[in-house]
C-alpha positions in Angstrom: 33.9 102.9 20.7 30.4 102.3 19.1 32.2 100.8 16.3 33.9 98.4 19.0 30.7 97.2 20.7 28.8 96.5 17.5 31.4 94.7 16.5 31.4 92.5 19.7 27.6 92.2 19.9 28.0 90.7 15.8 30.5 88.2 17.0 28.4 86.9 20.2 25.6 86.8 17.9 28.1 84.2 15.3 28.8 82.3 18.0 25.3 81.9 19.3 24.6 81.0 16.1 27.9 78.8 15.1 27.3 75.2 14.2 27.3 72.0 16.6 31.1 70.7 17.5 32.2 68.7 14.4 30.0 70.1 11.5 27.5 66.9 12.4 23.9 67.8 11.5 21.5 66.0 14.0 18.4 63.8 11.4 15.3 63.8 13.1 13.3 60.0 13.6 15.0 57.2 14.9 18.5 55.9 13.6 18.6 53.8 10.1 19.8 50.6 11.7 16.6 50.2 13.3 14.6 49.6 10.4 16.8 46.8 9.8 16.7 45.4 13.4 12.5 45.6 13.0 12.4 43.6 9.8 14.7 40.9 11.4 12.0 40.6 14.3 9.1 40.2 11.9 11.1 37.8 10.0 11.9 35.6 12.9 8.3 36.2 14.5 6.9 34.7 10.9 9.6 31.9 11.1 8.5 30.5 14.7 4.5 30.9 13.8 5.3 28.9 10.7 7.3 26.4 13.2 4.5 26.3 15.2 2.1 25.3 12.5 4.1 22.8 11.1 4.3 21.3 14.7 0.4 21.2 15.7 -1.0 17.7 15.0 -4.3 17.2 13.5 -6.3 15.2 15.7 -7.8 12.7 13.0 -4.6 12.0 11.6 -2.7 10.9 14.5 -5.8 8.6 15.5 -5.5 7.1 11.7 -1.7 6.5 12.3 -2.3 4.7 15.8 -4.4 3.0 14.4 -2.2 1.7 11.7 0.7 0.9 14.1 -1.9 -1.0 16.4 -2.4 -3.0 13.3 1.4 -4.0 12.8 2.5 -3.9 16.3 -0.3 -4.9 18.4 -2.8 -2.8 20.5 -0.6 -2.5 23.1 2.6 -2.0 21.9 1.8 2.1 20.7 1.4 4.9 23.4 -1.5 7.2 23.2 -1.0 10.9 23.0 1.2 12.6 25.9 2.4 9.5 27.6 6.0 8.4 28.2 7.2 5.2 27.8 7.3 3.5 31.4 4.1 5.0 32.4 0.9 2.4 33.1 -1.8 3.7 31.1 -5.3 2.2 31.9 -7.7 2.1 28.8 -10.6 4.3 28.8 -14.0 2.0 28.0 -15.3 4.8 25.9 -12.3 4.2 23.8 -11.9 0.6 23.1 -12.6 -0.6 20.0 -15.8 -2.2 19.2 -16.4 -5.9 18.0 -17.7 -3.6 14.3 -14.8 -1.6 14.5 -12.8 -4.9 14.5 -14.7 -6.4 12.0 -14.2 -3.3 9.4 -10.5 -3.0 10.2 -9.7 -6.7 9.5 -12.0 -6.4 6.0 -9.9 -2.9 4.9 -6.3 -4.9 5.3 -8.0 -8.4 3.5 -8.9 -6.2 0.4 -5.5 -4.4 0.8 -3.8 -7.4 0.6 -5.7 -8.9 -1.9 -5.2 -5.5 -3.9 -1.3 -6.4 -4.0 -2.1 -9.9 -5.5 -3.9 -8.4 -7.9 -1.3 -6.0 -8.7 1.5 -8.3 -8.8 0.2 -10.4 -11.3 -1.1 -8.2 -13.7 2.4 -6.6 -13.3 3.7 -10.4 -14.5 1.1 -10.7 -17.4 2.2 -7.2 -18.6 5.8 -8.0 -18.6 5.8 -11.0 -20.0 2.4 -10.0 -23.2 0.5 -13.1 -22.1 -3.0 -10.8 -22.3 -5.5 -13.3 -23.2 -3.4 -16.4 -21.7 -3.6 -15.1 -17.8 -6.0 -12.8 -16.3 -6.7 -11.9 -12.7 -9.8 -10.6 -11.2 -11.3 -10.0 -7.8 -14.0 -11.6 -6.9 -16.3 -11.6 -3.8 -14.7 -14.8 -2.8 -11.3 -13.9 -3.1 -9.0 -13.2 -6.0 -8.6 -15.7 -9.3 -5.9 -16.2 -11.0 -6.8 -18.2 -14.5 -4.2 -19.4 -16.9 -5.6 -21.1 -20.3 -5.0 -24.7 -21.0 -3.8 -24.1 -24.0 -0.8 -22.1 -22.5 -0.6 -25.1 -20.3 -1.3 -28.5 -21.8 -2.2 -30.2 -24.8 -5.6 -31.4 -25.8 -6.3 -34.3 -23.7 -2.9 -34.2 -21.9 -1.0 -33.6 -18.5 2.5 -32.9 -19.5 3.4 -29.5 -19.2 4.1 -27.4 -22.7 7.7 -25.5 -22.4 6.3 -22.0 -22.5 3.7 -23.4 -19.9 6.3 -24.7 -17.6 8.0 -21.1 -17.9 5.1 -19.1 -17.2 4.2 -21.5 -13.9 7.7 -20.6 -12.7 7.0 -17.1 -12.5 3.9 -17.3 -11.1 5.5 -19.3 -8.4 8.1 -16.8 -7.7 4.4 -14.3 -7.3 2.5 -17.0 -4.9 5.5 -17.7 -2.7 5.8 -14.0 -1.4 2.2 -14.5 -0.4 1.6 -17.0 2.6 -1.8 -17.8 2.2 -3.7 -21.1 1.6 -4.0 -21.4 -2.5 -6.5 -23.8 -4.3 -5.7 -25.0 -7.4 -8.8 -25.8 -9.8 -8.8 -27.8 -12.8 -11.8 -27.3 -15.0 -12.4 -29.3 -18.5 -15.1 -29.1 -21.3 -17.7 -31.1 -21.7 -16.2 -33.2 -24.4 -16.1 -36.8 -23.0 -12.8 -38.5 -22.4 -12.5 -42.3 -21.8 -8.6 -43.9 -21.2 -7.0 -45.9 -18.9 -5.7 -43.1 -17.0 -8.4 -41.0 -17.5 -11.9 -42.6 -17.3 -13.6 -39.2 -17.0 -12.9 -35.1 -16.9 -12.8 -36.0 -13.1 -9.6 -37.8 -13.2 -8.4 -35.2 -16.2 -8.8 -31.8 -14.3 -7.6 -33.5 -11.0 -4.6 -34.9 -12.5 -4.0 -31.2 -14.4 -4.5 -29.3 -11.2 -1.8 -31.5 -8.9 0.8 -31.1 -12.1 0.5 -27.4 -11.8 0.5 -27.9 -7.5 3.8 -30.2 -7.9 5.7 -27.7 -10.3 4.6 -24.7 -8.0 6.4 -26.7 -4.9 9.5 -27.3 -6.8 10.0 -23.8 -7.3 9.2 -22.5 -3.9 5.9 -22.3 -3.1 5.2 -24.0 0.4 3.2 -27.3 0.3 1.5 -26.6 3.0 -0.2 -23.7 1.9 -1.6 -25.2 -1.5 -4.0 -28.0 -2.6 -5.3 -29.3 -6.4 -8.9 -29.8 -6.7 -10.5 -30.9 -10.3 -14.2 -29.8 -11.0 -14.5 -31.3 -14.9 -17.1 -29.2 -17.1 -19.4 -28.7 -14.7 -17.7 -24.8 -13.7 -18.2 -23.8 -17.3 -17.6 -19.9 -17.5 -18.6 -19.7 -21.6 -20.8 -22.0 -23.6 -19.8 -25.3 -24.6 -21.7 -25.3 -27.6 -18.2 -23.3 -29.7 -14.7 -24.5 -29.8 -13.7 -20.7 -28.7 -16.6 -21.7 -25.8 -15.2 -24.6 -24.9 -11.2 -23.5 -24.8 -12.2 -20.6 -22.2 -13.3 -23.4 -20.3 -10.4 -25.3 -20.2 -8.1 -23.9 -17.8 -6.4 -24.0 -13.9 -7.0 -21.7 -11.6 -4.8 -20.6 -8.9 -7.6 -19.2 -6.1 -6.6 -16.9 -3.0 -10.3 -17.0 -0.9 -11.0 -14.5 0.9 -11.6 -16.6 4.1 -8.1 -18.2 3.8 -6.5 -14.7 4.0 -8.9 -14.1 6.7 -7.8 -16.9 9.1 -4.2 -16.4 8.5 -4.5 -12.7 9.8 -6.7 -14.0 13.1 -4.0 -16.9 13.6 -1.6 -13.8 13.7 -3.5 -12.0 16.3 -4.9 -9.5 13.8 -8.3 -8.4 13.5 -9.4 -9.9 17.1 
């Protein structure tokens, strides 16, 4: 009999003791797919703070880009910051732009345009190697374009050389993308000239500069927006005293003035 009940007090004591259902072991901490779920949140929480970075607008930059669309589109034709289109806004005097503020804006977009002039040529004289033969600089007054008269003409002469007549076509196919006013400048030596055509360097470098204005108009460039001028030796730009002197100042010069560019952009409503 005591062998009976030991026995039965050994088995309640197994079963007390028997494993869960199943053989499963319970893990203690939370379950493995939630390590996964917290680095997805953290990925996405990083994703929409980046977002929200990327979105916030710097306040300088958005007044430098209305202010550029003003420019092209006119003061009123660009909505300020949080307004819908069909909504009256009324400006704010703090806000309107001052005669200076005018002044500097009209002065940035002259030398920006005269930057491009600048640019395109020296893009012409490097394509075609005629260093030495046409130059372009900026000037206070405006940007010069000067092509030698030896590129051009013939001592004493008006008829255009071959290789000048080229040269002028391509600088036409330049000018006519730009419509400003253009001068064109004839400038001589001093050496004296006497003919029946040509009593003086007057005649000579206003006769040179309205070839170069009538071969510009043939290939484009509007006559309204160019005149010839002739200034003889008295615009000398090197001494007269050397032949190399005297053949820098032989040329024509093809002038954009700054005042020109100027007036076109006022006629345009620009700069006002």
């Amino acid at each position: 009999m005591a062998d009976d009940r030991g026995s039965a007090e050994a088995e309640d004591e197994i079963k007390l003791a028997s494993p869960e259902e199943g053989g499963k072991k319970k893990v203690a901490g939370a379950p493995a797919w939630m390590a996964t779920f917290a680095d997805l949140v953290t990925l996405l929480m990083c994703f929409f703070v980046l977002l929200f970075a990327m979105s916030t607008t710097q306040q300088e930059t958005y007044k430098e880009l209305v202010k550029s669309l003003r420019s092209a589109l006119g003061a009123q034709a660009v909505p300020e910051s949080g307004t819908r289109e069909g909504l009256t806004m009324h400006a704010v005097p703090s806000e309107e732009p001052s005669e200076n503020q005018a002044i500097d804006e009209l002065g940035g977009m002259i030398e920006k345009e005269m930057e491009e002039i600048v640019s395109e040529v020296r893009e012409l004289v490097l394509f075609n190697k005629l260093g030495g033969e046409v130059s372009v600089t900026k000037t206070e007054d405006g940007v010069v374009i000067t092509l030698s008269d030896l590129l051009l003409f013939r001592k004493g002469g008006t008829t255009l050389s071959p290789k000048g007549e080229d040269i002028l076509k391509k600088v036409a196919f330049v000018l006519r993308k730009m419509a400003y006013h253009v001068k064109i400048k004839g400038h001589t030596d001093n050496s004296p000239i006497s003919s029946s055509m040509y009593p003086s360097n007057w005649e000579l470098s206003s006769a040179r500069a309205s070839t170069v204005v009538r071969l510009l108009i043939a290939n484009g460039v509007p006559p309204q927006y160019i005149s010839a001028e002739g200034y003889a030796q008295y615009h000398p730009v090197a001494t007269n005293d050397t032949e190399r002197g005297r053949s820098y100042n032989r040329r024509v010069e093809i002038v954009y003035e700054r005042d020109s560019i100027a007036r076109q952009f006022i006629e345009m409503g620009i700069g006002k």
